[in-house]
Structure formats: C-alpha cells, structure tokens
KOLKOL-953135 format. One record per residue: residue in three letters; x, y negated, z of N, C-alpha, C, O in turn. Coordinates in steps of 0.02 Angstrom, whole numbers, padded with zeros to 5 digits, always signed. Example, Ala and Ser with C-alpha at 12.3 -4.5 7.8 and 13.67 -1.06 7.14 Angstrom:
ala+00660+00284+00390+00615+00225+00390+00660+00165+00390+00712+00166+00423;ser+00642+00112+00354+00684+00053+00357+00645-00002+00394+00670-00057+00402;
END
This chain:
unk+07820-04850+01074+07819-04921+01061+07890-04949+01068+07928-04933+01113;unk+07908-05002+01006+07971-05015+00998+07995-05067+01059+07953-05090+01098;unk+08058-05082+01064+08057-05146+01129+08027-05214+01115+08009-05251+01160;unk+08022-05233+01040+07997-05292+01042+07923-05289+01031+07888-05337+01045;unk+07900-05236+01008+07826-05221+01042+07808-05218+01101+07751-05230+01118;unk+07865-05197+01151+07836-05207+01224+07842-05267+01254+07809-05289+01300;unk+07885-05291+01226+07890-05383+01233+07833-05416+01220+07802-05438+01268;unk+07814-05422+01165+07761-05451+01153+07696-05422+01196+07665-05467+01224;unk+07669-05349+01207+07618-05337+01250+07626-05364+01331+07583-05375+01374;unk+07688-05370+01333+07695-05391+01410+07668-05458+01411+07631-05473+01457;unk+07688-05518+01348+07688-05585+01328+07593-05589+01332+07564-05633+01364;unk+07564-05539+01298+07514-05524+01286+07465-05533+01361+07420-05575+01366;unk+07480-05494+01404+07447-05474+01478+07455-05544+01526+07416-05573+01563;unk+07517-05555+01509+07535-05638+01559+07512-05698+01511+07520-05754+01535;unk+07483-05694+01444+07422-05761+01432+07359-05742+01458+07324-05785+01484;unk+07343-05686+01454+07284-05661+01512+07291-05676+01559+07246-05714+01578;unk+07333-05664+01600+07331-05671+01654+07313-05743+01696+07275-05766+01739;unk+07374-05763+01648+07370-05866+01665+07307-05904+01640+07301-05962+01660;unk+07260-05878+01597+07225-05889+01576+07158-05880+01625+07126-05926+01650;unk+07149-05821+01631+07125-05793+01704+07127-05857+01761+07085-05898+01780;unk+07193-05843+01776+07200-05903+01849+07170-05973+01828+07122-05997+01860;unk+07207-06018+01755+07149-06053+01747+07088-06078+01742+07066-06135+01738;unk+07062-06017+01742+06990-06029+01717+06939-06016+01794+06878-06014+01799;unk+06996-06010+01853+06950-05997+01922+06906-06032+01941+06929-06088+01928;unk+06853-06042+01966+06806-06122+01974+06835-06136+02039+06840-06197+02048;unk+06853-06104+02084+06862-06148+02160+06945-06178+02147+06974-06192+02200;unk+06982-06187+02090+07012-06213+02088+07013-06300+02051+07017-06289+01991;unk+07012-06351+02058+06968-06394+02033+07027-06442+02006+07075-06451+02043;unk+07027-06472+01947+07066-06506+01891+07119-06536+01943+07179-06526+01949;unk+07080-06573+01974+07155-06623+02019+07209-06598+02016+07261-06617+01988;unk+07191-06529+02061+07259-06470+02087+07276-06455+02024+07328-06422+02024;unk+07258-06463+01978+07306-06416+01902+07329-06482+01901+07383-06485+01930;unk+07310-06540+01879+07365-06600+01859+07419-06620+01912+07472-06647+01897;unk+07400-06606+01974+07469-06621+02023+07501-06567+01993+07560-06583+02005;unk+07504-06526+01968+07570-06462+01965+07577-06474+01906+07635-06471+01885;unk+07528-06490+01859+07580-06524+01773+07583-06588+01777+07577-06621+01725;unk+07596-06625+01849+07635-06684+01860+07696-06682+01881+07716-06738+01894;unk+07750-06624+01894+07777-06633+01934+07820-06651+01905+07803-06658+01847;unk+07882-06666+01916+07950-06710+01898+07978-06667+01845+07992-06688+01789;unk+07986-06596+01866+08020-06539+01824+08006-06537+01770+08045-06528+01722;unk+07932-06549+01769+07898-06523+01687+07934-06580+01622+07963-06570+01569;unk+07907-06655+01667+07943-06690+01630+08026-06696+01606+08043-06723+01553;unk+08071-06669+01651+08147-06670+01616+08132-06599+01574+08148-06614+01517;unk+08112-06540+01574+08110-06516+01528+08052-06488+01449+08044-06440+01412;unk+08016-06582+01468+07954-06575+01410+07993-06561+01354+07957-06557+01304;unk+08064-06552+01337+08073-06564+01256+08072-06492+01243+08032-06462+01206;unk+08136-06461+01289+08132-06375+01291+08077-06343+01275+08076-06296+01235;unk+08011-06372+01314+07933-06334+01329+07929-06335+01251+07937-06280+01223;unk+07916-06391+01209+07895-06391+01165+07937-06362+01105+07916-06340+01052;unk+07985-06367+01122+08021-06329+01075+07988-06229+01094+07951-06190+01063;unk+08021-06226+01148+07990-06162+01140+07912-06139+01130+07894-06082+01114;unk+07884-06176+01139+07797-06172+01091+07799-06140+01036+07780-06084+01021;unk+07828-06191+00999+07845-06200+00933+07890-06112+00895+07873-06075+00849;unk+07943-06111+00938+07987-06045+00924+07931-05985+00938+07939-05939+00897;unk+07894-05976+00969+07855-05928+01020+07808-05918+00965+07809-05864+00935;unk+07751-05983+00943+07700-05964+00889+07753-05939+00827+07746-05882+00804;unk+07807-05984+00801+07834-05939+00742+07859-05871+00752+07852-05839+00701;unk+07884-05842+00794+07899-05760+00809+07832-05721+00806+07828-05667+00776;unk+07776-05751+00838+07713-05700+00827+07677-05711+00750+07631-05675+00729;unk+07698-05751+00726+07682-05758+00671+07718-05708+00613+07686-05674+00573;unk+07788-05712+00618+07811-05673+00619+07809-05584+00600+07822-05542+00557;unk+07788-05592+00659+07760-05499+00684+07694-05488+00671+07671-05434+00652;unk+07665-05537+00680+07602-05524+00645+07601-05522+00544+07564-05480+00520;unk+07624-05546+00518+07647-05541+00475+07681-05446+00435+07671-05406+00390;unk+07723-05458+00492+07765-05393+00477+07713-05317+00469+07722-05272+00428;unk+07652-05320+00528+07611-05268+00566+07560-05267+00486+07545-05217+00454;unk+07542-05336+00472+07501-05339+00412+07533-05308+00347+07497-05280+00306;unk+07625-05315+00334+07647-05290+00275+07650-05208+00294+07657-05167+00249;unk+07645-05193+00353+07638-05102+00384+07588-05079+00359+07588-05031+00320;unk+07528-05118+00381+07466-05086+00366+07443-05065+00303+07404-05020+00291;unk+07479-05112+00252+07477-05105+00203+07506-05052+00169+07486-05012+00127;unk+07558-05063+00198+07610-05008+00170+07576-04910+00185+07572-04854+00158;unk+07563-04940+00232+07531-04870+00280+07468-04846+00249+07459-04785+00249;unk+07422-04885+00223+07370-04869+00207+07366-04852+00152+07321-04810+00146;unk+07405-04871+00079+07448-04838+00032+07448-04776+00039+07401-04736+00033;unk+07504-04768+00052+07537-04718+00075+07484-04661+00109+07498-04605+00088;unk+07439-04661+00147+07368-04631+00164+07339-04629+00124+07335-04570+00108;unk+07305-04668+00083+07277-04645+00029+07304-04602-00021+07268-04557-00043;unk+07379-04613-00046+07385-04564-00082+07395-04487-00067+07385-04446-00112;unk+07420-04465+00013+07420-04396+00033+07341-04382+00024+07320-04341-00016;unk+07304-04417+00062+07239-04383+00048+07220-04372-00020+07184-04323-00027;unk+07231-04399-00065+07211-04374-00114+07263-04324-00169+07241-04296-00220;unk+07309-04321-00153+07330-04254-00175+07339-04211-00126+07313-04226-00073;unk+07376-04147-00129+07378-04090-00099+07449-04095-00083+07491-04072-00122;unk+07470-04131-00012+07523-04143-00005+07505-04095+00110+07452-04083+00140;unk+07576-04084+00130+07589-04059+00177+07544-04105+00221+07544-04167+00216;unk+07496-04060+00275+07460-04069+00333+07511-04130+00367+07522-04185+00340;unk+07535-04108+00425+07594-04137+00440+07609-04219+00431+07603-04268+00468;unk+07636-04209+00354+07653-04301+00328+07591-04315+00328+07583-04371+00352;unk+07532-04286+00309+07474-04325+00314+07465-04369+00380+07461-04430+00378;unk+07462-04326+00449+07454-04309+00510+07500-04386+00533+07480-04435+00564;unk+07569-04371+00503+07619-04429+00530+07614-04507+00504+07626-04559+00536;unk+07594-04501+00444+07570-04559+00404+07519-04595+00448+07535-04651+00468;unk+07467-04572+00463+07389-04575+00479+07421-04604+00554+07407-04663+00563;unk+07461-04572+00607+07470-04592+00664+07537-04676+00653+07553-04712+00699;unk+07556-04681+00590+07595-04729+00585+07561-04790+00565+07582-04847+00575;unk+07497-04773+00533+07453-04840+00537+07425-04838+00565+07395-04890+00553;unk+07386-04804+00625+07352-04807+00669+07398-04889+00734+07374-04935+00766;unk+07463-04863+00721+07521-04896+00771+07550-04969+00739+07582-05010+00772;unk+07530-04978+00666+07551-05051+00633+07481-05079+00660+07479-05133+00690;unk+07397-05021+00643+07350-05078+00675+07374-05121+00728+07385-05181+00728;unk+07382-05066+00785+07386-05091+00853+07431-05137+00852+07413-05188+00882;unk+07519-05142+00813+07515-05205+00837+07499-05267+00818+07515-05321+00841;unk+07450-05245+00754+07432-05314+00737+07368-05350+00778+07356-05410+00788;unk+07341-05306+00792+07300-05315+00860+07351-05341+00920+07317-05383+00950;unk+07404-05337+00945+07441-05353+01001+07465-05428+00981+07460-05480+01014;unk+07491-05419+00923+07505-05493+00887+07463-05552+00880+07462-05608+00905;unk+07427-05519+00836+07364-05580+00844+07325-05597+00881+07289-05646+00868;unk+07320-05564+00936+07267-05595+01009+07329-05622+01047+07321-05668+01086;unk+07395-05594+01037+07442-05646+01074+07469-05721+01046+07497-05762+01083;unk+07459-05729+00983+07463-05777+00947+07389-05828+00969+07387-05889+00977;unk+07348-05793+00973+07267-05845+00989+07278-05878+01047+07287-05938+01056;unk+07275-05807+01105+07308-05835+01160+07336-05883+01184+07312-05921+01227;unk+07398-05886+01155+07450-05947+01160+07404-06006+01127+07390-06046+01171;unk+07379-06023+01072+07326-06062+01063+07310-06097+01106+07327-06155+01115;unk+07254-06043+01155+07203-06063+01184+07233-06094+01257+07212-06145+01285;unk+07293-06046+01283+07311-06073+01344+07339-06157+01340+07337-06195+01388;unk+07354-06166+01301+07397-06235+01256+07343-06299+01245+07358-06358+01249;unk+07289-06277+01234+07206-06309+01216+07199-06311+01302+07193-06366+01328;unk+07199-06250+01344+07141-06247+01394+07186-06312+01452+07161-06362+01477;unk+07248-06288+01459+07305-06351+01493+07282-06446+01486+07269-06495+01521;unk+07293-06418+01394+07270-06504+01389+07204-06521+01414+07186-06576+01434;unk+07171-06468+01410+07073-06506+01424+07100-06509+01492+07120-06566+01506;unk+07106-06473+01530+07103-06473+01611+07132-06539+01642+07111-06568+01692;unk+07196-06560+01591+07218-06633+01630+07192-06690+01602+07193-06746+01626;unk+07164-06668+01535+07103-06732+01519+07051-06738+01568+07043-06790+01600;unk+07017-06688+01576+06972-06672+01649+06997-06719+01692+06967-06773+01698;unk+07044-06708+01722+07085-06718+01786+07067-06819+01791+07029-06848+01830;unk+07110-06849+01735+07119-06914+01700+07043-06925+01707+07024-06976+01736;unk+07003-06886+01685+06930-06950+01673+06914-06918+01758+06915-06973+01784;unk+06905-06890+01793+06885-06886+01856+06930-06932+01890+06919-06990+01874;unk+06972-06925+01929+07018-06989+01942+06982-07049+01933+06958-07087+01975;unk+06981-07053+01864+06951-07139+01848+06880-07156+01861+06857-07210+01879;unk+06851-07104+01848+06780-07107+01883+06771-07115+01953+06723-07146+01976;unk+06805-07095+01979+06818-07118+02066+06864-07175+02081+06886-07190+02136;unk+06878-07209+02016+06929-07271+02035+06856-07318+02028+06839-07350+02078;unk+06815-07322+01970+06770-07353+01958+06705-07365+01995+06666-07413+01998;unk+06706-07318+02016+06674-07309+02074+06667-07345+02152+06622-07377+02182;unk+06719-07329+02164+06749-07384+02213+06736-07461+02202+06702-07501+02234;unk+06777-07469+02140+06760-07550+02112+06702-07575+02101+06690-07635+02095;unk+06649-07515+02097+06569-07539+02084+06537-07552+02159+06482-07579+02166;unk+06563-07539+02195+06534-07526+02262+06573-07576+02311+06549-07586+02367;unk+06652-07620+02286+06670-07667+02316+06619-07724+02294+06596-07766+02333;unk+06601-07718+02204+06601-07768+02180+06532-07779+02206+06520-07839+02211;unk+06481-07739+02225+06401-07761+02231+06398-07771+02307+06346-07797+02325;unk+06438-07759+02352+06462-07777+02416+06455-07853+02410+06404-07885+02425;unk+06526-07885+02379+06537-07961+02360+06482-07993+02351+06466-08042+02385;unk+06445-07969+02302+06364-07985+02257+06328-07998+02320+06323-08052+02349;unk+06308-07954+02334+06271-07961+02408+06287-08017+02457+06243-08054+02478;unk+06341-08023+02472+06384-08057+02535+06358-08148+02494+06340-08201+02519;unk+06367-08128+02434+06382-08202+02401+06312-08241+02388+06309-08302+02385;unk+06248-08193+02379+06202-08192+02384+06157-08208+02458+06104-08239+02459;unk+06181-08188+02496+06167-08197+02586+06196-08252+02586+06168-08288+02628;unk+06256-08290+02552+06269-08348+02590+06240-08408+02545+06246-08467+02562;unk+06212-08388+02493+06188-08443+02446+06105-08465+02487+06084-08520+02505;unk+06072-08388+02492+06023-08416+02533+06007-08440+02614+05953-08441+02643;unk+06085-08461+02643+06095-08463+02686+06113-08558+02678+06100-08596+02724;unk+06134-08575+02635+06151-08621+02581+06087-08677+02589+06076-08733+02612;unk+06061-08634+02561+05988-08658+02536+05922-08689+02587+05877-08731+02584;unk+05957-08627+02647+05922-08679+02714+05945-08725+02726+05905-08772+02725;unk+06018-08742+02742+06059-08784+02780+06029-08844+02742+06014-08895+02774;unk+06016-08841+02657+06002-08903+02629+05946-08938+02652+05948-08998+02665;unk+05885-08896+02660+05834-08911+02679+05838-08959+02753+05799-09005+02768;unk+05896-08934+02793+05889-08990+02867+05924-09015+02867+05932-09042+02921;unk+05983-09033+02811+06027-09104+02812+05987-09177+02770+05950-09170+02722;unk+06000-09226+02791+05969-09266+02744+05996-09295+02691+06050-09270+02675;unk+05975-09347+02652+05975-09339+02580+06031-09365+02564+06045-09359+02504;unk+06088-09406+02613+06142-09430+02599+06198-09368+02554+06221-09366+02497;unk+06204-09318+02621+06224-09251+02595+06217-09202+02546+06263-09174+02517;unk+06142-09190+02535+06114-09164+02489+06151-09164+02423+06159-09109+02397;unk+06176-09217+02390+06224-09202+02328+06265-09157+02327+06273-09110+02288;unk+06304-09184+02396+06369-09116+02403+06346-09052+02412+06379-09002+02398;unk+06283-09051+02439+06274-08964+02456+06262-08947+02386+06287-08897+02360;unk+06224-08988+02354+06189-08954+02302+06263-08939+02233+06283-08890+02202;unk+06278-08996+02235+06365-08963+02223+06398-08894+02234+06421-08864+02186;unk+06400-08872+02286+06419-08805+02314+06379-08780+02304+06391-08732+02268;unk+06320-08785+02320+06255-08727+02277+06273-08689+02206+06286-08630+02194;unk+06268-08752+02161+06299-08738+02088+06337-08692+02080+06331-08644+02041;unk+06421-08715+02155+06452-08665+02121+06451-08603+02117+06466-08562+02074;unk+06415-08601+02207+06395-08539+02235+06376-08513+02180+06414-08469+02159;unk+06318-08528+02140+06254-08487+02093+06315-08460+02023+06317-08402+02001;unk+06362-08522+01997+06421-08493+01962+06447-08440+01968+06448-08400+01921;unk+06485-08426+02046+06514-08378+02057+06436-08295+02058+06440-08236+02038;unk+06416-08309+02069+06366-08267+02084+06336-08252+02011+06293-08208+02011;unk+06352-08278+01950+06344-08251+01881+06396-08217+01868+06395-08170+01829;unk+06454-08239+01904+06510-08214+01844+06523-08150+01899+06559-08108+01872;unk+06501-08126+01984+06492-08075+01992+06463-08033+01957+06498-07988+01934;unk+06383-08034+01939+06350-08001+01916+06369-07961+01853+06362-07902+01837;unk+06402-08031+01815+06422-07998+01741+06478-07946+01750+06478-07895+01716;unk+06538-07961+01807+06595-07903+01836+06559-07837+01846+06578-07784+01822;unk+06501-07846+01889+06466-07795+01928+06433-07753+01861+06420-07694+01870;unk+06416-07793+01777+06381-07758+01734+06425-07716+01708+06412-07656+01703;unk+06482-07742+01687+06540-07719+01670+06578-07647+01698+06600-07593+01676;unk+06572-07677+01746+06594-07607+01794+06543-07549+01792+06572-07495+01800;unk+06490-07544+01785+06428-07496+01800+06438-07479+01716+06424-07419+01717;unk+06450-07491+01663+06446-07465+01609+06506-07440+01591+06495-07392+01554;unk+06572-07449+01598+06637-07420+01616+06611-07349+01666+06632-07296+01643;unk+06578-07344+01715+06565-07300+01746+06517-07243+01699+06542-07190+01682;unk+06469-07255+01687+06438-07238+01653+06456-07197+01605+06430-07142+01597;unk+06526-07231+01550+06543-07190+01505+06591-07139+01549+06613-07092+01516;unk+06600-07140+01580+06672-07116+01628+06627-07051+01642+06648-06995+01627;unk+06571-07060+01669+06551-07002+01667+06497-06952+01619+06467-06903+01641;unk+06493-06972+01563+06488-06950+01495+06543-06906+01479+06536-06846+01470;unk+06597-06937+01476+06659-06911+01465+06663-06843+01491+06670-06791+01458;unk+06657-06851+01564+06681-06806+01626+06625-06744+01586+06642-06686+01581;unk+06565-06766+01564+06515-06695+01569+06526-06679+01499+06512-06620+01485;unk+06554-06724+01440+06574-06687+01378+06633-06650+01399+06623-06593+01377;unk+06698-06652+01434+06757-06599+01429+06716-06555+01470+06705-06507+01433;unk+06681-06543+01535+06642-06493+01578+06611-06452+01514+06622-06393+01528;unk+06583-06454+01463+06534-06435+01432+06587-06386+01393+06587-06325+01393;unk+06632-06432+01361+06693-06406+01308+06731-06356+01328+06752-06305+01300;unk+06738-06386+01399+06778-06320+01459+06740-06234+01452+06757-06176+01438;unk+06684-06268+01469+06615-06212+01485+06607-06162+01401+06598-06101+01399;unk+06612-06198+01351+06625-06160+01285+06677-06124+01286+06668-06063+01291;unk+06731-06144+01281+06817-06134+01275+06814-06055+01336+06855-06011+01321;unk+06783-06046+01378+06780-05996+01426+06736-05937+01414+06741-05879+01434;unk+06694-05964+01379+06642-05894+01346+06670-05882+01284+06665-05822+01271;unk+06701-05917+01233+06722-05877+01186+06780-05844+01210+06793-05791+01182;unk+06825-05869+01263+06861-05834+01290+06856-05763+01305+06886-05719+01274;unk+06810-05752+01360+06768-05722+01372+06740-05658+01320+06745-05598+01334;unk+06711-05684+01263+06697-05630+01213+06769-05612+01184+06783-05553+01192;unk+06812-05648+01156+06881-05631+01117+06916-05566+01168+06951-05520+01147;unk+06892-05582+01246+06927-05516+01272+06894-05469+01277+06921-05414+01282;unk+06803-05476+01277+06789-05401+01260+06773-05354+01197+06748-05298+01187;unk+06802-05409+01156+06829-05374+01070+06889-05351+01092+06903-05291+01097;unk+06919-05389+01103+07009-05359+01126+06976-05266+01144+06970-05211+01117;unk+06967-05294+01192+06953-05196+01230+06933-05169+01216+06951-05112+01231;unk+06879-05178+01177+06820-05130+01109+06880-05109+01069+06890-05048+01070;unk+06928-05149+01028+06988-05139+00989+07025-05097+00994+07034-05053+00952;unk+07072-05106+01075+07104-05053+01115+07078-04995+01103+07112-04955+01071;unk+07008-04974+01129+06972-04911+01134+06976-04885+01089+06990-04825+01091;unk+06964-04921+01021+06943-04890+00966+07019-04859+00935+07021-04807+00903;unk+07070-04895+00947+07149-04879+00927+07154-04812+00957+07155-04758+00927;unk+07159-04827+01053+07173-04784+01075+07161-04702+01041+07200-04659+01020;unk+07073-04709+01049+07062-04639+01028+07057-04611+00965+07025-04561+00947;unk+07109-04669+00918+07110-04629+00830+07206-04589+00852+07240-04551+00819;unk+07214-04611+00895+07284-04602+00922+07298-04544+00944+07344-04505+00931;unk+07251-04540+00982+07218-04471+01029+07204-04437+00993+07239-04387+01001;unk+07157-04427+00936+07122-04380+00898+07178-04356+00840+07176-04297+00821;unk+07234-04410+00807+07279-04404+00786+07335-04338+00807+07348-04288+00774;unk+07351-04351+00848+07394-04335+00909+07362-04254+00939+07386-04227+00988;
END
C-alpha cells in the first residue's frame, strides 16, 4: 500500500473512531456543545471550513482515480483471460485490481464518513440548543403559574375584604378587583403562551432524538458492509497471492 493510501486508511479508522465516541449514550449533547463552544473553534471556524472543503475534494479525488484503476484493471483482466497469455501477468493483473477495489472501498467509506461525522456534529448541537431551551421554558412556565396562583389567592382574598367593608369603599375595591381580574387574564394568556412554546420545544427535542437514533443505525449497517467488504477483498488477495 502506497503512502497516500495509508493516509487515507489511517483518515479512514479516526472517522470511526470519532464517530464511535460520538455516538456514546452516557455522553449527553450539553457536554458535546460546551467543547464546540469553546473560544478556539471559533478563531479558527474559517480554516475548519476550508479544510472540509480541501479534505472532501482530495477523496473525491482518489476515489475517482481507484474508479479509473478498476477500470483500467478490469480491461486489462478480461483480455488475458481470454487469450492465451503468461500465468503470471494474469496472476499480477488480477492482484492489481483486486488493490484499485480496495481502495476504492477505503475512499469511499472515507469520503461518507466525513459526511456523516459533519451531519452527526451539527444534529448533536441542534440537540444541545433545543434542550437548553426547553429547560429555559420550563422554568418560565413554572415562575409564570406560580404568579397565576399568588394573583389568584389574592383576588379571592380581595373578594372577602369587599364583603366587610361598607358601601362607601366598595367602588374602590371593586376598582382594584377589575384590575386584579385584568392582570390575572393577561397572566393566563403569558402562562398559554409559554406552555405551547414548551410544547413545541419538545417536539423538536424528540424529532432530532429520533433523527439521531436513524443517523446511528444506518451508521451502524454502513460499517458492517464496510467489513463484509474488507473480508471479501482480503481473501481474493489471499487466494491471489
């Protein structure tokens, strides 16, 4: 294997790998967005993206190149086998496309890869963003029906006092009543507001959970094609050889 074939398989094992670590469950969104919050990432978001960008065009690239091999290779195989040409070149031919498969196999699951790790980052801090806010809203639903309550206890608290003042007063209470009952609508409507903000907040939260939960099983299958692949390379290599 050439050096920039071992480049790329190494490139290959460490999107596994990171991919892997992402996908742990006792690690939970927060902790991934504090560490793609940190100060660093941002002075060098332009670099990151630039090298994205350079990284998918090189495997593109090579993937490319492995596809004009195969071609070439399989040519070239077909025609020894069918004439009566030296064991040998047959033998060497046959083990030279066996080795453009593989790396187009190395290429193109490292090209997906990069994909997916790039996809799985962004869901995780979308995750992160609607959890956060679901616990901001949360809070605010639970100050706001607190208030409701409190404002409610003092209206019917209100409501006695009127009953044992006499009727001179009575205007003014019933004045403050009003407003009391005012304020105590335009809670309610805060308090509706807030509970349906919540609501979608956590819609949200169980559509990326769900999307997450997909994104991990096809994961999941793409690597045990990967290794079915391997196997099957390996031992035309072997039998080659």
């Amino acid at each position: 294997m050439t050096l920039q074939w071992v480049a790329v398989a190494s490139f290959l094992y460490a999107e596994i790998g990171l991919i892997l670590i992402l996908c742990l469950p006792f690690i939970p969104p927060q902790r991934w967005q504090k560490i793609f919050s940190f100060h660093v990432w941002g002075k060098i978001a332009t670099f990151l993206n630039k090298a994205f960008l350079t990284i998918i065009v090189l495997l593109i690239v090579l993937f490319l190149d492995a596809v004009r091999e195969i071609r070439k290779y399989s040519f070239a195989h077909s025609m020894q086998k069918s004439s009566a040409g030296r064991p040998s070149a047959y033998d060497h031919t046959q083990m030279k496309l066996f080795r453009s498969q593989r790396n187009l196999y190395i290429s193109g699951f490292s090209l997906f890869f990069w994909l997916v790790l790039r996809r799985l980052v962004s869901l995780i801090t979308q995750l992160a963003k609607e959890l956060s806010t679901k616990g901001v809203l949360k809070i605010q639903t639970e100050n706001t029906t607190k208030a409701a309550k409190k404002f409610m206890e003092e209206n019917e608290k209100l409501k006695q006092v009127m009953k044992n003042y006499g009727k001179g007063e009575q205007p003014i209470l019933e004045a403050e009543n009003e407003k009391l009952v005012e304020d105590r609508e335009k809670l309610k409507t805060e308090l509706k507001k807030t509970t349906d903000a919540l609501s979608k907040a956590q819609n949200d939260v169980m559509a990326m959970k769900m999307q997450s939960e997909r994104l991990s099983k096809e994961y999941d299958r793409l690597l045990k094609e990967r290794s079915e692949l391997q196997d099957h390379v390996g031992k035309g290599i072997k039998k080659v050889l």
